[in-house]
NUVOZA-908138 format. One record per residue (C-alpha): residue number from 1; residue in three letters; chain; x, y, z. Coordinates in steps of 0.001 Angstrom, whole numbers. Layout:
residues N
k  r  c  X  Y  Z
NUM  Ala  A  X  Y  Z
...
This chain:
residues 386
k  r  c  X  Y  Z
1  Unk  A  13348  888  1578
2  Unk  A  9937  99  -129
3  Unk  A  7452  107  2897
4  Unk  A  4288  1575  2821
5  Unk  A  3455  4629  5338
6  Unk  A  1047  7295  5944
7  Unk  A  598  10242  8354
8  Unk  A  -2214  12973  8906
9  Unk  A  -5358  12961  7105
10  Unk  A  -5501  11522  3304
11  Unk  A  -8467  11390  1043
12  Unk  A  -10195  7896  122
13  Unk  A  -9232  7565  -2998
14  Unk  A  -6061  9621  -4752
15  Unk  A  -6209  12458  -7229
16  Unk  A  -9958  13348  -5766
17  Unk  A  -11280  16498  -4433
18  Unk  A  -9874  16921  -572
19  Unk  A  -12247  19683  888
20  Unk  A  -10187  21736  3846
21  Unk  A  -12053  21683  7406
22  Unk  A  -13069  26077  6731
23  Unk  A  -13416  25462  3256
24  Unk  A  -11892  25121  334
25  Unk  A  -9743  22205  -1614
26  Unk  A  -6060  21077  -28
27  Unk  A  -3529  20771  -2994
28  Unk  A  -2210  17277  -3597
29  Unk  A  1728  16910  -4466
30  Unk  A  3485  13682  -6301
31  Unk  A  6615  13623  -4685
32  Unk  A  8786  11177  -6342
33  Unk  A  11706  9617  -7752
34  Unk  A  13123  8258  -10884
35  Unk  A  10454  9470  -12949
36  Unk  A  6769  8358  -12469
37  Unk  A  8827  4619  -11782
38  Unk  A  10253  5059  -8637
39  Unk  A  8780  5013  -4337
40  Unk  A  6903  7735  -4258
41  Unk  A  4686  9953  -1679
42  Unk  A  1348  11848  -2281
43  Unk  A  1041  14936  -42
44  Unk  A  -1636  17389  491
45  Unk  A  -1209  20714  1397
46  Unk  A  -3168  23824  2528
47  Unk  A  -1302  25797  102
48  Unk  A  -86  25559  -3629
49  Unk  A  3706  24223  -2559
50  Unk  A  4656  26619  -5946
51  Unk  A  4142  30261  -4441
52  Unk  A  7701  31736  -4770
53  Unk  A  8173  35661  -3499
54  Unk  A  11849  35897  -4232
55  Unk  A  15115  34240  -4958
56  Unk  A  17683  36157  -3181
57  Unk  A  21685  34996  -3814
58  Unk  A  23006  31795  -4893
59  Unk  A  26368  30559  -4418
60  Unk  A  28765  27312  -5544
61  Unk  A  29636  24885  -2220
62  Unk  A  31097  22480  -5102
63  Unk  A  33928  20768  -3624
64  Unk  A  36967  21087  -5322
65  Unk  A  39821  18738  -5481
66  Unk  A  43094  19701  -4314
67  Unk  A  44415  15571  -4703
68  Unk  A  43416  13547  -7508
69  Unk  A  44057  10482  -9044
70  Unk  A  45063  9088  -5666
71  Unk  A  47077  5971  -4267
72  Unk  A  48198  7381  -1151
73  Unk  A  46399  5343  2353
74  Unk  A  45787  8757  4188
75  Unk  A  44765  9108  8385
76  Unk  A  42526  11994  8608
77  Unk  A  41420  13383  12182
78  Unk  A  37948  13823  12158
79  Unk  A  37753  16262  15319
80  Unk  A  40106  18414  13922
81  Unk  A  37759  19984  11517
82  Unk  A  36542  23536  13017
83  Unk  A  33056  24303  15009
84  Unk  A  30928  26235  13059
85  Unk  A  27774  28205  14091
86  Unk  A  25384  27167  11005
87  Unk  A  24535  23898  9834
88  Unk  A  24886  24306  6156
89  Unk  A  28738  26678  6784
90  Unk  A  29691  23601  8822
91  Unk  A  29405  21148  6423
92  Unk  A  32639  20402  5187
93  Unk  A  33190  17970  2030
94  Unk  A  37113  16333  2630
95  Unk  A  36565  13242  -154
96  Unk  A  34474  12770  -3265
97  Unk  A  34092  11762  -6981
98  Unk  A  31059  11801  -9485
99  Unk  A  28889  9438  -7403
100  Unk  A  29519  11031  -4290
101  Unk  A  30511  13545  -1264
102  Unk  A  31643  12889  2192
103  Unk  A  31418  15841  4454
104  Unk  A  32082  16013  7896
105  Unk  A  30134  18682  9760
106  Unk  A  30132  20010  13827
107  Unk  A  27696  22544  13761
108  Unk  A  27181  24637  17044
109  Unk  A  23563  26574  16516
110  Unk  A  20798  24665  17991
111  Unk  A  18518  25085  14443
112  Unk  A  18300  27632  11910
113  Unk  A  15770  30168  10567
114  Unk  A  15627  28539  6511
115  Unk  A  15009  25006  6176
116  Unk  A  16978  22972  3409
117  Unk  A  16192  20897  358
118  Unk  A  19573  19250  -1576
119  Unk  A  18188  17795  -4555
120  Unk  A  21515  17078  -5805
121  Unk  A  21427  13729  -4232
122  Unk  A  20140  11373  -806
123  Unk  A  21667  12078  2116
124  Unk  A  22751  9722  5569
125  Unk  A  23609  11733  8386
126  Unk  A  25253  9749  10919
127  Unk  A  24960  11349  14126
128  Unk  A  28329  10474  16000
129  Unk  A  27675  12874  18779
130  Unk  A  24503  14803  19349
131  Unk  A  20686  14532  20059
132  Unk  A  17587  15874  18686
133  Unk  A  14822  16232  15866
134  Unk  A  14927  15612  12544
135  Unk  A  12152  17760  11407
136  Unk  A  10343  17027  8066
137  Unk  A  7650  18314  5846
138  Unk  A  6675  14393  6203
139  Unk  A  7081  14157  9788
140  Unk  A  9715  14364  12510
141  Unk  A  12174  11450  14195
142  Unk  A  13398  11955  17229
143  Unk  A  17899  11000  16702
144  Unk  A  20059  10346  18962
145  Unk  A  24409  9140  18909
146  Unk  A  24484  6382  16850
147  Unk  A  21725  6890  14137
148  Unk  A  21801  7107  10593
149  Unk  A  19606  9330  9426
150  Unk  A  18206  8285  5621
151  Unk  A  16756  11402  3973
152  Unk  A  15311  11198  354
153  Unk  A  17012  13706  -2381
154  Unk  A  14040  16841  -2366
155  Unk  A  12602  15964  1272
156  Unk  A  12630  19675  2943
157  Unk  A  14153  19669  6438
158  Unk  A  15853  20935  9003
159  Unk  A  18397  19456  12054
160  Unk  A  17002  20704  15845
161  Unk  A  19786  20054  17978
162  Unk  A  19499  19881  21812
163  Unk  A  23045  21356  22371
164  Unk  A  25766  22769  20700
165  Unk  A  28162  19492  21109
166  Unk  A  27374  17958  17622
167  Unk  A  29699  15504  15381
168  Unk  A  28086  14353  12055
169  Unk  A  29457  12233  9103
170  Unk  A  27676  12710  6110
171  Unk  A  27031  11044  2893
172  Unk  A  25386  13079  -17
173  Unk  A  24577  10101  -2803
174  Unk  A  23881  10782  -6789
175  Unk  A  22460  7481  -6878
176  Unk  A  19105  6104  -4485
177  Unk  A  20214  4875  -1693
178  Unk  A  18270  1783  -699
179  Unk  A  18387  -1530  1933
180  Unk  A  20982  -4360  292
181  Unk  A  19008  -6114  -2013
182  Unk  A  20204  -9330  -680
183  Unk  A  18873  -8941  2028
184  Unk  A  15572  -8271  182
185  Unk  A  12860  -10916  -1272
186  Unk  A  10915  -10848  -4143
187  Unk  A  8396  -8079  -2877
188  Unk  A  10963  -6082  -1028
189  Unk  A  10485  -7102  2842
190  Unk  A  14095  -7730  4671
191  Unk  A  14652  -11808  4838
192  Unk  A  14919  -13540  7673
193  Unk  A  18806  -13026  7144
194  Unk  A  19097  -9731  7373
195  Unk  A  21076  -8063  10152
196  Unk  A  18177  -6259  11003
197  Unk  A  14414  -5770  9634
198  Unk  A  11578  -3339  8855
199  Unk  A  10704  -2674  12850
200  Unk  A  14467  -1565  13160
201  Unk  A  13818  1797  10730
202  Unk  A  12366  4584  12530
203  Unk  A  9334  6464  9967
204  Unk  A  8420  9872  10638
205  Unk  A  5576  9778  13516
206  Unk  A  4771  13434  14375
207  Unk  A  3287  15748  11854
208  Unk  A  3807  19190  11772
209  Unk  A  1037  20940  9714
210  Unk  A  2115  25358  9776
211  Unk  A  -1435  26883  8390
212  Unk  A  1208  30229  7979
213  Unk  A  1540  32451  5183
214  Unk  A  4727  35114  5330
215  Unk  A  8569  34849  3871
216  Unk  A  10094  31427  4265
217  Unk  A  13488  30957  3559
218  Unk  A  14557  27203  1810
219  Unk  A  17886  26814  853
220  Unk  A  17878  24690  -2448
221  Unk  A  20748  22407  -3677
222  Unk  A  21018  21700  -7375
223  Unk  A  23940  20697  -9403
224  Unk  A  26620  22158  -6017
225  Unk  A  24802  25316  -6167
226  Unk  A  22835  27187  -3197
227  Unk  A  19437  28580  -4341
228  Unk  A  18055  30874  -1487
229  Unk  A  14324  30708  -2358
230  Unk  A  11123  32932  -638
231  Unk  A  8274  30741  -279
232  Unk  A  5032  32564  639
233  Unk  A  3872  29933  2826
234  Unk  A  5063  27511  5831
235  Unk  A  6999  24623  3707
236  Unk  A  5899  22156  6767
237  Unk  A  1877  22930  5723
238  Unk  A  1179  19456  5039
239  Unk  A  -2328  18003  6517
240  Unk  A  -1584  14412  5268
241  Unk  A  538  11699  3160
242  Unk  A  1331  8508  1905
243  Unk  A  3504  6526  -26
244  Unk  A  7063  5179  14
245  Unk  A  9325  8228  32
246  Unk  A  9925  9455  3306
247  Unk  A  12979  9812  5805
248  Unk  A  14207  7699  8159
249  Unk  A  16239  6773  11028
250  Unk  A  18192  3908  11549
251  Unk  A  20399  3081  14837
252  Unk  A  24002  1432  14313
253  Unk  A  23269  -3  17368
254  Unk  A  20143  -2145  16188
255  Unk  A  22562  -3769  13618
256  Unk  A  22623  -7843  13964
257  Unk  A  26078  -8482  12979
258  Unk  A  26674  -11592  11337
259  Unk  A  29591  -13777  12652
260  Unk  A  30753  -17584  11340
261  Unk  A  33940  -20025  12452
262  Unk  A  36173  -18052  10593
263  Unk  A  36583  -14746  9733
264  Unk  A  33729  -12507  7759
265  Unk  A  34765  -10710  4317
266  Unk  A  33393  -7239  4704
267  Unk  A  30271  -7111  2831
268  Unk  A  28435  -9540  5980
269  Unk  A  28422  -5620  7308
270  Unk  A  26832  -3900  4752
271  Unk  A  24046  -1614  5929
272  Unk  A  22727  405  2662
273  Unk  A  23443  183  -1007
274  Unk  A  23426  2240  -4434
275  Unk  A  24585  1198  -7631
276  Unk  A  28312  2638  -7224
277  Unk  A  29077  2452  -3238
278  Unk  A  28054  606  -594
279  Unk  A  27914  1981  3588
280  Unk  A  29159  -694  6213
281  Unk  A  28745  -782  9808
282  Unk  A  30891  -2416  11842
283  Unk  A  29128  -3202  15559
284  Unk  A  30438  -5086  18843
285  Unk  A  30134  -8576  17848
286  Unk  A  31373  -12242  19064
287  Unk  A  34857  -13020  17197
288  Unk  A  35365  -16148  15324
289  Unk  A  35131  -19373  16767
290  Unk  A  37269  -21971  14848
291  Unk  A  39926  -23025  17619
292  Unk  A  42216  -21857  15177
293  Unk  A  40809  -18546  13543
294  Unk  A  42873  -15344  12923
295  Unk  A  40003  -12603  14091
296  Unk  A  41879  -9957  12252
297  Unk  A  41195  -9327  8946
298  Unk  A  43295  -10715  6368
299  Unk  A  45577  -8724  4175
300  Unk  A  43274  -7295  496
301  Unk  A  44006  -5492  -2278
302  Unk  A  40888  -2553  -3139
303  Unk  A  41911  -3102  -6846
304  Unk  A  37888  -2074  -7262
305  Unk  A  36935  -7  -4382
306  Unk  A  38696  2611  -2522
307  Unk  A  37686  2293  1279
308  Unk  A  37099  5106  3706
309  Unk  A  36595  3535  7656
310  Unk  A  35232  6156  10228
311  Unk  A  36388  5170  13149
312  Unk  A  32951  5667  16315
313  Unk  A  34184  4350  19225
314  Unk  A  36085  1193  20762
315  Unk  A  39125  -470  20042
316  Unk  A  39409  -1010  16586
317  Unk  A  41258  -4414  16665
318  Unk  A  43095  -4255  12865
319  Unk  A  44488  -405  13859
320  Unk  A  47259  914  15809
321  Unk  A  46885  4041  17336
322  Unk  A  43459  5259  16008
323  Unk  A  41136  7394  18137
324  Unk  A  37416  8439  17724
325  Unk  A  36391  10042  14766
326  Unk  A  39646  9420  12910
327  Unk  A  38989  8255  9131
328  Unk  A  41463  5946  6762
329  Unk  A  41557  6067  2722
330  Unk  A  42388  2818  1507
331  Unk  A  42576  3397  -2307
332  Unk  A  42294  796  -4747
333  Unk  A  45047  -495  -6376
334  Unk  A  47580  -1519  -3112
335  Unk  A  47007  -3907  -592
336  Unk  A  46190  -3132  3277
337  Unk  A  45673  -4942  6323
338  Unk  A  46101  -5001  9969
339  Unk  A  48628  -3135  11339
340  Unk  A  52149  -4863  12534
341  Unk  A  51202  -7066  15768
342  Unk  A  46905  -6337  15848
343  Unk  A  47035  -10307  13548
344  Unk  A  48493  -11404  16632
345  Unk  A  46755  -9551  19387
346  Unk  A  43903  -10784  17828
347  Unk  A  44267  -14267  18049
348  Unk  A  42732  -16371  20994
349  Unk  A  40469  -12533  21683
350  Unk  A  36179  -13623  21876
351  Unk  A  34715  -10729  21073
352  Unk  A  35023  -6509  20075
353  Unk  A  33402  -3850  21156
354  Unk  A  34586  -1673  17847
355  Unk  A  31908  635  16183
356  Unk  A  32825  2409  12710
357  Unk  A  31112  3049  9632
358  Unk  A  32432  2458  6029
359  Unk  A  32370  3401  2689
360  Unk  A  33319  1249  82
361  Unk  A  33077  3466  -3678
362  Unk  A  33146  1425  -6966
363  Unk  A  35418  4926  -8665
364  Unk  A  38407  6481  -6956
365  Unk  A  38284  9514  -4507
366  Unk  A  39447  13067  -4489
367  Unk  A  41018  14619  -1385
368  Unk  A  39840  18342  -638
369  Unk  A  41401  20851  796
370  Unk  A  40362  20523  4091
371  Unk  A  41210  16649  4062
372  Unk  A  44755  17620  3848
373  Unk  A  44900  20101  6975
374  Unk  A  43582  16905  9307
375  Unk  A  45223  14500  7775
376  Unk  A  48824  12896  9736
377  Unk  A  50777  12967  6865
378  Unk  A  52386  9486  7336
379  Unk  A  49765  6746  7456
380  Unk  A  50757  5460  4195
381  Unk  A  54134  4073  6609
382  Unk  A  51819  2794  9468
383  Unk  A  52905  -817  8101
384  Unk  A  56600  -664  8292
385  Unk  A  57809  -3025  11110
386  Unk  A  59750  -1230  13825
């Protein structure tokens, strides 16, 4: 996502003296990645960001596998995972490996009193059912059903939710996660190819700037472990900022699909990227139009990748039987396709209105715990001709 933005007020030139409005100097803050090589934002504060009063407990929310070294295609209900009162409690982690987590959270409180920094890794929030405010110490976006929400590992935040009816699929990434790069030129603006472009993303636009000193509770994620930290003054006290590392909000339903005579491999739906998964979105789109095209997708094996499909809303046309918020593990090494008689209820069809989000991961996945509960037990037989 390398786009330049600002918010607030900045000084002329960087690393200079920034005189406060009653006096004084603000306290400028590099806030970057990868190093001094990677996007970066400069942010000044009222206060030093580095006052801390007190670190109170810390505890593990490591998942921990109960499957591994998988080759069982599993069904997992999504909705059957429990409401939970806090945001953080409700986050539940069903599949991961090394490069990554996938939690599924339905948290009921309407916002919390500690904000939240996971510098374990990025994080996209897809907000399946719910409305509200991202709120940043960059800025807040306004989400609503349907939006990804891209926030940068370290980026302190909090979720403001407008009721207590909230569905979220969430991907916590060890690895940047960053815009395809094909879909990128030389300087890093989105071609002309893309299935959608800069004026699609959604930057932080309102600036909240707390001139409070007091006890601040920030909830700190490093290496699966919960830090509760004491700041002595309002984390969101930031007057101004530029720079290339910021959140942002991206809707599933401002995704161009791409469509051709026959049908599309998979990757035509990519959305975002790192170096060891890639997330999908598949969006109502025209079908095929060779006279002659199967729709459906063809039968593959995942000898690389094991897939993961979240299943939004419509009729997913390759499934039997699958209902919102359901997810499928593909895992590499066996072949899958569409279920017995979707090939042929797909044939002669114009057009879907399915809407689902995928992860494709370059190493294999570990089932949880709580993956196991939801899950129907006898997927892996969905193909068997009756």
């Amino acid at each position: 996502m390398p786009f330049y933005h600002k918010l607030g007020r900045i000084p002329q030139k960087r690393h200079t003296t920034f005189a406060k409005e009653k006096g004084g100097l603000h306290y400028e803050e590099l806030f970057g990645t990868i190093g001094f090589d990677g996007m970066s934002s400069l942010l000044y504060h009222l206060y030093r960001p580095t006052q801390v009063k007190d670190i109170k407990t810390t505890y593990s929310v490591e998942p921990v596998a109960t499957i591994n070294k998988n080759l069982k295609s599993y069904l997992l209900k999504g909705f059957a995972i429990p409401q939970i009162n806090d945001h953080l409690q409700s986050r539940l982690s069903i599949l991961f490996n090394n490069d990554l987590n996938i939690l599924l959270s339905a948290p009921k409180n309407l916002e919390e009193d500690y904000f939240y920094k996971n510098t374990d890794g990025d994080e996209v929030i897809f907000v399946h059912k719910g409305t509200g405010v991202l709120r940043t110490f960059l800025g807040n976006i306004n989400f609503r059903e349907g939006d990804y929400l891209v926030i940068p590992r370290g980026m302190i935040y909090t979720l403001k939710f407008n009721s207590s009816e909230n569905r979220l699929f969430i991907v916590e990434s060890y690895t940047p996660v960053y815009t395809p790069k094909r879909y990128r030129n030389y300087f890093g603006q989105l071609l002309e190819h893309s299935p959608y472009c800069e004026r699609d993303l959604r930057k932080p636009e309102i600036l909240e700037t707390h001139d409070k000193k007091g006890n601040f509770l920030i909830k700190i994620k490093k290496e699966q472990m919960i830090h509760e930290y004491v700041y002595a003054s309002h984390p969101f006290d930031v007057v101004g900022w530029d720079g290339y590392n910021f959140p942002y909000a991206f809707s599933i339903h401002d995704f161009e699909p791409i469509t051709g005579r026959v049908h599309q491999p998979p990757p035509v739906h990519q959305t975002f990227e790192t170096n060891r998964f890639v997330i999908c979105s598949f969006c109502p789109r025209m079908y095929d139009y060779h006279p002659e095209s199967i729709p459906a997708p063809y039968n593959h094996s995942n000898i690389d990748s094991d897939e993961v499909l979240y299943y939004v809303d419509g009729d997913f046309m390759s499934r039997n039987h699958v209902q919102e918020g359901f997810i499928s593990l593909h895992p590499a090494g066996i072949p899958h396709g569409p279920h017995p008689g979707a090939m042929e209820r797909s044939i002669g069809k114009k057009q879907t209105n399915e809407l689902a989000v995928m992860v494709d991961t370059f190493a294999p996945l570990k089932l949880t715990q709580q993956a196991v509960d939801i899950s129907d037990g006898k997927y892996h037989k969905s193909w068997l001709e009756k």
